[in-house]
MILOTOR-140451 format. One record per residue (C-alpha): residue number from 1; chain; x, y, z negated. Coordinates in steps of 0.001 Angstrom, whole numbers, padded with zeros to 6 digits. Each point is the difference from the previous one (the first is absolute). Example, Ala and Ser with C-alpha at 12.3 -4.5 7.8 and 13.67 -1.06 7.14 Angstrom:
<sites>
SITE, 1, A, 012300, -004500, -007800
SITE, 2, A, 001370, 003440, 000660
</sites>
This chain:
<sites>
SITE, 1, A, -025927, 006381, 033663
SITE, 2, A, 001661, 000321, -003518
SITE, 3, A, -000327, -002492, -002639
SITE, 4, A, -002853, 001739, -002344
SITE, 5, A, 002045, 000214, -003569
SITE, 6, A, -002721, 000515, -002834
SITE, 7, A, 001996, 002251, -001983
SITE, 8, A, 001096, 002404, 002386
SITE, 9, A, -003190, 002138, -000090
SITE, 10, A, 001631, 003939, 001270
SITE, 11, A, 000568, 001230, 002626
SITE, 12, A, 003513, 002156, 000242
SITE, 13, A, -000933, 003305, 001331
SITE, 14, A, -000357, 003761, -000698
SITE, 15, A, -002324, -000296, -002915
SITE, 16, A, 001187, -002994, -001709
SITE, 17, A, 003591, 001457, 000107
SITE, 18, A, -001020, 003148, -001821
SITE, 19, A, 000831, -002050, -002769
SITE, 20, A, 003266, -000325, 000489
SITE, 21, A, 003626, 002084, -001190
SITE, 22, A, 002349, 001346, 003374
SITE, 23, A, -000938, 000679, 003544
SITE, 24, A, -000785, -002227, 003301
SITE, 25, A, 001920, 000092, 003652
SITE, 26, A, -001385, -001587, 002866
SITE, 27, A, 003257, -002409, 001673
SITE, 28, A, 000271, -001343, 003256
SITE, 29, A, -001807, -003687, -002249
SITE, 30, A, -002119, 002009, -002323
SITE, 31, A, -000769, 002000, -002723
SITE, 32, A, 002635, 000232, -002775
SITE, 33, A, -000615, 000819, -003668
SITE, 34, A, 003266, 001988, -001418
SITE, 35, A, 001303, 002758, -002144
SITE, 36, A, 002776, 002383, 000146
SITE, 37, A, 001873, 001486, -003328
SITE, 38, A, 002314, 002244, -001080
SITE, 39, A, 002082, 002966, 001385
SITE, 40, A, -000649, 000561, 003895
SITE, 41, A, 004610, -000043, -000044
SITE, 42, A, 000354, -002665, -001987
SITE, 43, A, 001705, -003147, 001181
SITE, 44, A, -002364, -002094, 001413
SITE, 45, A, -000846, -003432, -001135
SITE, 46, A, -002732, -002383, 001504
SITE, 47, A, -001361, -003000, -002373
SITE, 48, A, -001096, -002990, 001215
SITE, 49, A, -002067, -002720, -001682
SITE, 50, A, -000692, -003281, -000072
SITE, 51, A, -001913, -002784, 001238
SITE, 52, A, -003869, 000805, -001339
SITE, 53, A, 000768, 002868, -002843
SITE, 54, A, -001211, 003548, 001751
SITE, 55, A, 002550, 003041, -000789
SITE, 56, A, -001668, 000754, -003445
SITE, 57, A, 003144, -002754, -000926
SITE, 58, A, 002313, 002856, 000596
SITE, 59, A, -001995, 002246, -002800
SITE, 60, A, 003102, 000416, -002569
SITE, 61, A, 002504, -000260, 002754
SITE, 62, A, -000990, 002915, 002429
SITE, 63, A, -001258, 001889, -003088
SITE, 64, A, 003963, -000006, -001017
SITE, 65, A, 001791, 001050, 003283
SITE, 66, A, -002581, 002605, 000706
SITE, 67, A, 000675, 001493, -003520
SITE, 68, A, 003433, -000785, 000765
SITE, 69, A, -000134, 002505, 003346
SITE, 70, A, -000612, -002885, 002699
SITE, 71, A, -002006, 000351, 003058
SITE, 72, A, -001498, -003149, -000736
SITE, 73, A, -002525, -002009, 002124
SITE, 74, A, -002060, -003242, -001046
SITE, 75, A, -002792, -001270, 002341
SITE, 76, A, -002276, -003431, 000644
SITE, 77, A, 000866, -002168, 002180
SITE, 78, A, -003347, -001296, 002323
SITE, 79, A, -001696, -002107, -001311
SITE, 80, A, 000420, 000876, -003742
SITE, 81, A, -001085, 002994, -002456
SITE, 82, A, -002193, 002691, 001871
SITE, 83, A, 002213, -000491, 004099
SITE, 84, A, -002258, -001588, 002522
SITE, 85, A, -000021, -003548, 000727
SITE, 86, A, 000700, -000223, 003577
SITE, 87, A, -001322, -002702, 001704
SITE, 88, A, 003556, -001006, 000869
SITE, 89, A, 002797, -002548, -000913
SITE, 90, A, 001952, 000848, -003145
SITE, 91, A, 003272, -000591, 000925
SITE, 92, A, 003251, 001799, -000433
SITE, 93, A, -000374, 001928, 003295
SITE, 94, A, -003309, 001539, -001493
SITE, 95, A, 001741, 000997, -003155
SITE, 96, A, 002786, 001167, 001565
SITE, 97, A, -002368, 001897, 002589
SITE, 98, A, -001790, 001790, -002617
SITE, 99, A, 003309, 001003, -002411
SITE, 100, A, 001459, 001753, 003196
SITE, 101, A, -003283, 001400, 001093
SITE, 102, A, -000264, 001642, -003497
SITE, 103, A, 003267, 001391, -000278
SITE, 104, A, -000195, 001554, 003536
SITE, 105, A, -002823, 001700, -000842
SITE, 106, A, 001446, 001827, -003067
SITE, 107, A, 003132, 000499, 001835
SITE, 108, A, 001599, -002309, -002575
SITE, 109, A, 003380, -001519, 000559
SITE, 110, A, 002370, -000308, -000962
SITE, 111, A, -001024, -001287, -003370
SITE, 112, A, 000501, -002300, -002882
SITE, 113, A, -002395, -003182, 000562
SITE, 114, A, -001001, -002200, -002998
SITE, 115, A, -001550, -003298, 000213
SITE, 116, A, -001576, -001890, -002383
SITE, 117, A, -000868, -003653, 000112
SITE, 118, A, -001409, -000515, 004123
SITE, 119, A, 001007, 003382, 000442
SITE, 120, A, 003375, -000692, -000831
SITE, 121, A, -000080, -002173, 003800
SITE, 122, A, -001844, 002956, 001247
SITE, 123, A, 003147, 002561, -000784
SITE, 124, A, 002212, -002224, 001367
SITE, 125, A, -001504, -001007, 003402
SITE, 126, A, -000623, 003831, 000330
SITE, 127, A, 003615, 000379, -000932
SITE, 128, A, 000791, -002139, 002538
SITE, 129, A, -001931, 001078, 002913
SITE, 130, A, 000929, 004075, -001127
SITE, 131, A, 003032, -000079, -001689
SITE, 132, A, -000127, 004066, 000578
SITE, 133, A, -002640, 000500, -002023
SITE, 134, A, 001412, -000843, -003833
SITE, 135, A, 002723, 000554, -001927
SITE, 136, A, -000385, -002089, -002990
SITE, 137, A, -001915, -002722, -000788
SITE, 138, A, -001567, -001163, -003337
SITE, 139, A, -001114, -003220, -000346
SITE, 140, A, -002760, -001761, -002588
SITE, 141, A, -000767, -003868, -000319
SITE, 142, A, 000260, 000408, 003770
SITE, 143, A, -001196, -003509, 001907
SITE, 144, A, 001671, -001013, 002788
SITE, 145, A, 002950, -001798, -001424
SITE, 146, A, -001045, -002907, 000558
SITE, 147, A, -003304, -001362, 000474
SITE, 148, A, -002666, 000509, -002127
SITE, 149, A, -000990, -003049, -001811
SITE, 150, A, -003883, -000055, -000141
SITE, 151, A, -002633, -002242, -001767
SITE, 152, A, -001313, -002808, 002583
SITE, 153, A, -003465, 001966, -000432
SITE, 154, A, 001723, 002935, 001173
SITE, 155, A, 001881, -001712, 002471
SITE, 156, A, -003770, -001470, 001539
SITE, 157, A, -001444, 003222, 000708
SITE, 158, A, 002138, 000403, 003126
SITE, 159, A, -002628, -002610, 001186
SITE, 160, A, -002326, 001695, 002117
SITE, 161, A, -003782, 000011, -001330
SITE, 162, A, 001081, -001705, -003212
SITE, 163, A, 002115, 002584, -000933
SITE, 164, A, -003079, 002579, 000217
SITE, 165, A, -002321, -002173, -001413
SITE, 166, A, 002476, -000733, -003159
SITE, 167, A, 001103, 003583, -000094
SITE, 168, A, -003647, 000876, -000152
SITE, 169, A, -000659, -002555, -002900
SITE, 170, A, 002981, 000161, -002292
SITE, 171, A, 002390, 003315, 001402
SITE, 172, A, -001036, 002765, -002378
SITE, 173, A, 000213, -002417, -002879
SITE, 174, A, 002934, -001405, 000493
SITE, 175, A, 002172, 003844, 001281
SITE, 176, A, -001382, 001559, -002994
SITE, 177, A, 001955, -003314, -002397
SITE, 178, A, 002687, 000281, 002606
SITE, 179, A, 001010, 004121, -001363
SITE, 180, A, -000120, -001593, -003373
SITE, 181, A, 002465, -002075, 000887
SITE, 182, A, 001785, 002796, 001740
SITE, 183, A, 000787, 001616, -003503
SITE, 184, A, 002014, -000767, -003110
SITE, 185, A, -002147, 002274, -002211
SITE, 186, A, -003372, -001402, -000338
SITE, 187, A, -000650, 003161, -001684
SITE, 188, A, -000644, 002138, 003209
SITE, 189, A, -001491, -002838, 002062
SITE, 190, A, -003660, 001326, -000488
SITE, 191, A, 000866, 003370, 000985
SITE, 192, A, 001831, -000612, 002748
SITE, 193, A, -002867, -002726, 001382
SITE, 194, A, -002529, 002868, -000388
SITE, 195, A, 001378, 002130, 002411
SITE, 196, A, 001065, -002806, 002111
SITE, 197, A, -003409, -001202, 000105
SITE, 198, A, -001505, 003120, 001925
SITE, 199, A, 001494, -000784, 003347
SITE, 200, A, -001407, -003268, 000042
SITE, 201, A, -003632, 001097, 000621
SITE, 202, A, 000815, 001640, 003363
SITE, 203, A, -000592, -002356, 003004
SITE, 204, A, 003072, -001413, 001635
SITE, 205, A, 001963, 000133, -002885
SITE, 206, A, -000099, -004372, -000238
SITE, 207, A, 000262, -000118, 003749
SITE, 208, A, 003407, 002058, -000001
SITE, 209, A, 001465, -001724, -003114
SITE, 210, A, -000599, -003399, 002056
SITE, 211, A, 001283, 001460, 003142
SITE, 212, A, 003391, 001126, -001625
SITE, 213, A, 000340, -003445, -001661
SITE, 214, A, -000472, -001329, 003732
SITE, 215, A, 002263, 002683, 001395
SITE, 216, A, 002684, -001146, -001337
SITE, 217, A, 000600, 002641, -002592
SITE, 218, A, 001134, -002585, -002588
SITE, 219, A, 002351, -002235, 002160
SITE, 220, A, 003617, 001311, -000228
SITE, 221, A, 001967, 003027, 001483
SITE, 222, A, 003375, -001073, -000885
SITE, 223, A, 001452, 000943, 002927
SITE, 224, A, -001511, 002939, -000256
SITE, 225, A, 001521, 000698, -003134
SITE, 226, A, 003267, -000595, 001496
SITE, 227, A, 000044, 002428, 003052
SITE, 228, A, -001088, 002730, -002719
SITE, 229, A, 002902, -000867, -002062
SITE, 230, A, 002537, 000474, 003047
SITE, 231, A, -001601, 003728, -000098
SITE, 232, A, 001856, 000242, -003219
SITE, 233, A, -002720, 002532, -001711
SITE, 234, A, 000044, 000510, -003609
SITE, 235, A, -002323, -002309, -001082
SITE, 236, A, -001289, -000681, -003604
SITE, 237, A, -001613, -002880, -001177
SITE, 238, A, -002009, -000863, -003088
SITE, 239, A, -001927, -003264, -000934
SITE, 240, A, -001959, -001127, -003216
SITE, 241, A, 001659, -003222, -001501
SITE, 242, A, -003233, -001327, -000474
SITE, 243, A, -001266, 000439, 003435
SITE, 244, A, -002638, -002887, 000932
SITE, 245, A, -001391, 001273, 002881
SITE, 246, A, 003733, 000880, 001818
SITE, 247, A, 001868, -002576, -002252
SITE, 248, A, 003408, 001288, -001117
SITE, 249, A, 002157, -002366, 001940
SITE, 250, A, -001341, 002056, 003264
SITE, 251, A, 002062, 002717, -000859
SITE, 252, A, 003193, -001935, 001053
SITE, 253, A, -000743, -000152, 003321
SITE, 254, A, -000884, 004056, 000498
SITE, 255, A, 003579, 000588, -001841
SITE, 256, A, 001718, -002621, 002342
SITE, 257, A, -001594, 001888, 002223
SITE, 258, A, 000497, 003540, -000723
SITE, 259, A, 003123, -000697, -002154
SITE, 260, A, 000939, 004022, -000715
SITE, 261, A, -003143, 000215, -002184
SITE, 262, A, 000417, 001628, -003260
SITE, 263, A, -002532, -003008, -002181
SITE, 264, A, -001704, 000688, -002919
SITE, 265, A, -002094, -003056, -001972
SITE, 266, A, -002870, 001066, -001876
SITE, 267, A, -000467, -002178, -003298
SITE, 268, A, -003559, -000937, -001320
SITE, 269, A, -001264, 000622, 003442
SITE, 270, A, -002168, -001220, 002658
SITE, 271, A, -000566, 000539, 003660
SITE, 272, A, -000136, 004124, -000439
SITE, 273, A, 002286, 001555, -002530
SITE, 274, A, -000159, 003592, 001454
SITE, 275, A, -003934, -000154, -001236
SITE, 276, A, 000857, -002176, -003447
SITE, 277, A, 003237, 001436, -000491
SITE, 278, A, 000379, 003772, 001117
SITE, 279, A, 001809, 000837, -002867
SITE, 280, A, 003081, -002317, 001062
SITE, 281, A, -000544, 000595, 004036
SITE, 282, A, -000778, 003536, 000445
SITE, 283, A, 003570, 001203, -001505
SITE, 284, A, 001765, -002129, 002466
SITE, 285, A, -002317, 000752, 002605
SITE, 286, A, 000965, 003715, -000750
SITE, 287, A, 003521, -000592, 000099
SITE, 288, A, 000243, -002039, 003110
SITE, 289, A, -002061, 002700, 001554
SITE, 290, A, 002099, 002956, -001074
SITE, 291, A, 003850, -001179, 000107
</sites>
């Protein structure tokens, strides 16, 4: 039996995903919510986000390399936006599952994988495991570094039964302060909460966020890092200055890491400058892309 959160009161399923933009595959795990854009021949990019944000954090970004005459393909990961919520472990191997499953499917490789924030140790460990499969790599604010540094509270839900019952109590409250926190601009906080907030009335969506934080998903993947870095693929990095959610510091362990990427630092910025900042990221997005 699930533990009965209040506020998740919809069901995901053909009517209550009428509602949403893009198109829905059944995977070997589930359902998953993406959207293709751009010329049919253009050079195909895949986007990858983040710990709890669904793919509408991509907006600006895929907007720009479709226009720009990318193939480009955002999606949700389970567990988040309008995917399914598998009754399964949130781990690496499920995110990793579902990334290959989706680019199979489309016939999809090889490509140029971006990860943002969680999704940034997503590309990687995919990297890793099918090296074959990209040819550049663009990192945001990716975690993995090092080890995410979490609140005690945060750090107590891996407690089975209080976590749920915590989660339950204080969870929405306290992810919807935690985006704030994510931003430098408090100027498109609201905004970006309101779409946020959607997701969070479909059931499962507390049960996977817990899951991932008990999967491991925020422990580091160094090593990781390093075997990707012996590949020796153009890689591109960018991180807000401000970042409080992936603190700044992190980023010297992906570039001891991965020490051939080209690093840009994004002033007055927090944990996702390709969404605060597009005006500074998408030219040398486009550039990396293109050379």
């Amino acid at each position: 039996m699930t533990f009965p959160y209040l506020d998740e009161t919809h069901e995901l399923n053909e009517t209550t995903r009428k509602d949403a933009d893009g198109s829905f595959i059944a995977l070997t795990d589930g359902i998953t919510h993406y959207q293709l854009g751009g010329p049919a021949g253009g050079s195909p990019v895949v986007l990858v986000h983040g710990f709890s944000g669904p793919y509408f954090i991509f907006d600006t970004t895929f907007e720009f390399l479709a226009k720009s005459g990318f193939r480009v393909l955002r999606y949700d990961l389970f567990g988040r936006g309008y995917s399914d919520r598998p009754p399964a472990k949130y781990d690496i191997h499920l995110f990793v599952r579902q990334l290959k499953n989706l680019m199979d499917a489309f016939d999809m490789k090889p490509v140029n994988l971006v990860g943002l924030s969680m999704g940034g140790a997503i590309s990687a460990a995919f990297i890793d495991q099918y090296p074959e499969y990209v040819t550049r790599h663009i990192l945001i604010d990716p975690t993995g570094g090092k080890r995410v540094a979490v609140p005690p509270f945060i750090e107590a839900l891996k407690i089975p039964l209080f976590g749920e019952l915590a989660f339950g109590l204080f969870g929405s409250a306290g992810m919807l302060k935690g985006i704030a926190a994510d931003m430098f601009n408090p100027e498109i906080v609201e905004h970006f909460q309101r779409q946020y907030k959607i997701q969070m009335r479909f059931k499962g969506f507390k049960r996977a966020i817990l899951s991932t934080i008990r999967g491991g998903m925020l422990e580091s993947f160094y090593e990781t890092y390093v075997r990707v870095g012996e590949l020796k693929k153009p890689t591109l990095l960018f991180w807000g200055r401000q970042d409080k959610t992936v603190p700044f510091d992190h980023s010297e362990f992906v570039r001891q890491a991965i020490p051939h990427a080209q690093f840009h630092v994004v002033e007055d910025c927090g944990h996702i400058p390709h969404y605060e900042k597009p005006e500074i990221v998408n030219p040398i997005l486009l550039e990396f892309l293109t050379k």
